[in-house]
N, C-alpha and C positions, 0 to 999 in steps of 0.2 A: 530582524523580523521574526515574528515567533505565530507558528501555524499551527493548524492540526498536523498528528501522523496517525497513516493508516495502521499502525501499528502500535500495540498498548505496549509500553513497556517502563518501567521504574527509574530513577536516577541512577548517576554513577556512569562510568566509563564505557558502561552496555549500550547508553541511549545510541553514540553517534556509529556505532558497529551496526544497529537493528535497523535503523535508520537507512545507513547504506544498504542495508541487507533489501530492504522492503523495498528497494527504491533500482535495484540493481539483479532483478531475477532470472536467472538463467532456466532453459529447458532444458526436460529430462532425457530427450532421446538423442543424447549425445555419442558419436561414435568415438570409439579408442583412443582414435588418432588425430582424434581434433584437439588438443595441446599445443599442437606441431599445425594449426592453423594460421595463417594469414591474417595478422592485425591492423587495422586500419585506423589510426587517431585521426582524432575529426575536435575542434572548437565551433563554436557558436559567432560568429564577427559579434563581438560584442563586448564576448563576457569578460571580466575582470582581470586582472594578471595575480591578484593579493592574495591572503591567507586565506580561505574559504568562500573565495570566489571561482568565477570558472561554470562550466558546463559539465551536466549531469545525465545521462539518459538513465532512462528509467522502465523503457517499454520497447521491444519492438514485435512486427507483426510479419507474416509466412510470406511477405514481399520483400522485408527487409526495409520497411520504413521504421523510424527512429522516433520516440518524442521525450520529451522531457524538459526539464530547466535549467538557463542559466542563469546564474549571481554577477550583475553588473559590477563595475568600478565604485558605484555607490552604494552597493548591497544589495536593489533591487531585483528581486527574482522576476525572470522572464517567462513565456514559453515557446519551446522550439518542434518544429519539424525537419527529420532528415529525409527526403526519398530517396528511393535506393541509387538516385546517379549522384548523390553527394549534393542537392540542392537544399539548403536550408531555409526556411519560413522562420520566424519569429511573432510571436503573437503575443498579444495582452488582451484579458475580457475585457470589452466596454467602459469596466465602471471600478476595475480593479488598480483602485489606490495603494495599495499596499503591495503589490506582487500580484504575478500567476505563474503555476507552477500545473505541469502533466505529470502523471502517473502510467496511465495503460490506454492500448491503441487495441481495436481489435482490427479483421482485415479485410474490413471495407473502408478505416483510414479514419473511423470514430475513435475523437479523444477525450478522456475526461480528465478531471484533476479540479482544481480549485482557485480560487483569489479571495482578497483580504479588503474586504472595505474601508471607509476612511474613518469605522466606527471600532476599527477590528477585528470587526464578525466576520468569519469565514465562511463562504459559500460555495458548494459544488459547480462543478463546470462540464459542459461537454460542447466538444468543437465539433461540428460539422464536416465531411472532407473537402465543402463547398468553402468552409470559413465561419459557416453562423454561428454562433454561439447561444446555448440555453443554458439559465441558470435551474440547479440542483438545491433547493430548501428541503429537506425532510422538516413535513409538520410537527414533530415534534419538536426541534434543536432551539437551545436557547439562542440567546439575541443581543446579550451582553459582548467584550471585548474577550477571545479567544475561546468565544463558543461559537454555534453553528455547523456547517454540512461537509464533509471534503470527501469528493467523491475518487474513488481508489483501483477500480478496476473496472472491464469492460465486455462480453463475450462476445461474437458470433452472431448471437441470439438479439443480442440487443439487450442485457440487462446487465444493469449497472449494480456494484455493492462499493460501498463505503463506509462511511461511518459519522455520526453526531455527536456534539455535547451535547448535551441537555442545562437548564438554567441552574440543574446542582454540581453540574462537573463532571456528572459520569457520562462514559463515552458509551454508543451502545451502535452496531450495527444496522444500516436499510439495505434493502435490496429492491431497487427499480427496474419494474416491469415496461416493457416497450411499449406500451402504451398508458406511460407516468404514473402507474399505481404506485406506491411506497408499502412496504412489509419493511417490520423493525421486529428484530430480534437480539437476544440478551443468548451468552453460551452458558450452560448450565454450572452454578458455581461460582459465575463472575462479582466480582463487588461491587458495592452500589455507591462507596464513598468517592470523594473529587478525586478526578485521575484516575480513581481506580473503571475497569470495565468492560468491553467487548472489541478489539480490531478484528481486521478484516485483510487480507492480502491478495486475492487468488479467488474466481470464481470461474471454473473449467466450462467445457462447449455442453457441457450436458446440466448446468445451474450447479453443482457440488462449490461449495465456499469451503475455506480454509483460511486460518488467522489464529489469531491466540486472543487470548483473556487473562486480565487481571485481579488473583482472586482478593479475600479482604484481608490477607494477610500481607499483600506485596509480590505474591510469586506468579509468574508467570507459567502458561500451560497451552498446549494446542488442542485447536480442536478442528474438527470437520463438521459442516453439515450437508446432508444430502436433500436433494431436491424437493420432498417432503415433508422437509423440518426435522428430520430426524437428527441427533448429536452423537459423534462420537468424541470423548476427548481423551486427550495421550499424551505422554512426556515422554520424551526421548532418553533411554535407559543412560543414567551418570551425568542426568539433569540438577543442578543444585537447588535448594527451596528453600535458603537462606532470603525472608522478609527483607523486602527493599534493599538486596544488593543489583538486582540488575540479575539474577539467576532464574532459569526456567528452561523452557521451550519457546522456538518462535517459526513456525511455518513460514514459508514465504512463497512456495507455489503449490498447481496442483495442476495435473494432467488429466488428459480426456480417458486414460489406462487407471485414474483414481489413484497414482503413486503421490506423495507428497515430497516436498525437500524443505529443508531451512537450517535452523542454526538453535543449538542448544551450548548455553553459558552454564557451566561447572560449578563443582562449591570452589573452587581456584579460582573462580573467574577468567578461563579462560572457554573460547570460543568455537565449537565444534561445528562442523555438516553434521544433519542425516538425514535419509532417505526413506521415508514411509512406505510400505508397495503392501497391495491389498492382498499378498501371499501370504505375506509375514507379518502383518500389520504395523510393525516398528517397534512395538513393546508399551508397555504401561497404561493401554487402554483403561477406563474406567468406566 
């Protein structure tokens, strides 16, 4: 099954590292000695035993509830809830033929993410902690097979950022307001060719987004926007900018302290952390 990601990134051995990356975000106010913490494996009763199946979380929230997807026996992607006594939910949207799949929970137990129509069109999602479910269209997003809405993140606040294709290919960010307005923006610099465009990862309790862009060369770059609209964007200093190998910058959170974290691929193609913190900014502003 082939979906959106909340994450713009190029071909090559990068996609399925970014991918986990986006999908697997840790927070920043980590103590010393949490290394030497208490691990707890957890399945989904369901999910598959094969090569890229299995259960994925992707979100959890200041309770300790859990959500994410698992890959049945058949391939089909699920979605799951954990509560913090180890109870697991399972859900499918209504109407989602093709998979559903969570991304981020805030902590009232709102989830969003997406499913895949019978037509292939991807549509945003958000679960209720009742169970309802609404669907997420950005007026914009095309309507063809592996375009449309997948919704990526969640706050506090109640608003939602994610991201579109459009009927040309390019991907470009919304940010839904809690009371279903849609704001679509583009990071300064991003390409406008297919694939190429604007992700989205991380939108902190104060509305600051964070994510990367695809420029028209193939290289990946972060950026930040603040609540305003304002842009910053940054590469992570011994970021590679070799076209379409999978090299850049790739954010993958952001804290209520405006620190950022993610992962920047080299001209080696190998895989680094970094830590953005608004003391030191990270480097390579522009």
């Amino acid at each position: 099954m082939k979906k959106l990601k909340c994450f713009t990134f190029n071909s090559g051995s990068w996609a399925r590292a970014a991918l986990c990356l986006a999908v697997c975000m840790l927070g920043l106010g980590v103590s010393a000695n949490a290394q030497n913490g208490h691990i707890i494996k957890f399945d989904v009763p369901g999910a598959g035993a094969g090569a890229w199946q299995g259960t994925m979380p992707s979100g959890i929230n200041d309770a300790g509830a859990i959500t994410g997807e698992y890959i049945d026996a058949s391939g089909m992607s699920h979605g799951f809830l954990r509560a913090p006594d180890g109870r697991i939910t399972t859900f499918d949207a209504p109407v989602a033929n093709q998979g559903t799949w969570a991304y981020g929970m805030n902590s009232r137990g709102v989830i969003v993410g997406g499913y895949m129509d019978t037509s292939d069109v991807v549509h945003g999602l958000l679960r209720t902690p009742d169970g309802k479910f609404i669907v997420l269209d950005d007026p914009h997003a095309g309507t063809a097979a592996y375009q449309g809405t997948d919704a990526c993140a969640i706050n506090d606040a109640g608003e939602i950022t994610g991201i579109y294709v459009d009927a040309s290919g390019v991907v470009h960010v919304f940010l839904r307001a809690p009371d279903g307005k849609f704001t679509t923006f583009d990071a300064p610099g991003a390409g406008n060719g297919s694939g190429q465009g604007t992700g989205v990862s991380s939108n902190n309790p104060a509305g600051a987004i964070t994510g990367s862009y695809t420029d028209a060369d193939g290289v990946s770059h972060g950026y930040l926007r603040t609540p305003d609209g304002r842009f910053t964007i940054f590469d992570a200093p011994g970021a590679g900018r070799v076209p379409d190998l999978g090299e850049g910058t790739f954010p993958a959170g952001n804290n209520s302290a405006g620190a950022i974290t993610g992962a920047y691929v080299d001209v080696n193609l190998v895989i680094h952390g970094f830590l953005r913190t608004m003391e030191h900014g990270g480097g390579g502003e522009r």
